[in-house]
C-alpha positions, 0 to 999 in steps of 0.5 A: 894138412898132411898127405893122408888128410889131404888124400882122405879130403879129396876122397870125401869129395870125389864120393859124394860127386857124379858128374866129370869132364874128361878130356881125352887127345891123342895130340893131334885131335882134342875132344871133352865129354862130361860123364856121370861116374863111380868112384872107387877109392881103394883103386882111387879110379872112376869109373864111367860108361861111354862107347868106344865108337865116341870120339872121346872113346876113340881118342882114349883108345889111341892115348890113354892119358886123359884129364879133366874136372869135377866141380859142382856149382856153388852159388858163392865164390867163397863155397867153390870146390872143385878137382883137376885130374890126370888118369890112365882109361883103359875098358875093363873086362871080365871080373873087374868091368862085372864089379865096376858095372854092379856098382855103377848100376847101383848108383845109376839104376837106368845104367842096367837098361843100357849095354855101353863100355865100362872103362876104368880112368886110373887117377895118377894125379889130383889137385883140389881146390877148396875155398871152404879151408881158406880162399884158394887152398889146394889140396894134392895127391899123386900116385906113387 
């Protein structure tokens, strides 16, 4: 499978999802939350609401590198599917947290009642585990 086809494989995956654990450290202090979130593929970016005043929001805040997983739960080992990342958070503002919030609002409509930070995970790297293509075939994309 070439780049392209493994990137657009990967996207595919990444859309149909909602839910990620991030995990975010600032090299003293490690902390996980899962998150429910939007993807955008142009950006390929996610994008997740959480207050800042969280421990994994103040650890994002103090270092912007971050990684985590996507993985639903297959009933089969021969169905598991899952993505590892590394991104770059950062809040969003302005037009781009009014673009990312009526997305995610859209996807989520109980988002609409809640007033929480918008932040922008900017993937910098994917790894793609899909036992579907073959017992422990991965799949990879990085940004140039």
């Amino acid at each position: 499978m070439e780049q392209s086809e493994q990137q657009q494989h990967i996207i595919r995956f990444l859309s149909k999802q909602h839910v990620l654990t991030l995990c975010a450290g600032n090299g003293l202090e490690m902390w996980c939350a899962n998150c429910f979130y939007v993807f955008d593929a142009e950006r390929m970016a996610l994008w997740l609401m959480t207050e800042p005043h969280t421990r994994h929001g103040q650890l994002m805040q103090q270092h912007a590198e971050v990684v985590g997983t996507i993985a639903p739960k297959p009933k089969s080992i021969a169905l598991i599917k899952g993505v590892q990342y590394r991104a770059e958070a950062r809040i969003l503002s302005g037009d781009e947290e009014q673009q990312a919030r009526a997305r995610y609002c859209k996807r989520f409509p109980v988002a609409k009642a809640m007033s929480a930070t918008l932040w922008q995970l900017s993937l910098q790297e994917v790894k793609m585990t899909d036992n579907v293509l073959g017992f422990g075939t991965k799949l990879f994309w990085a940004r140039s």
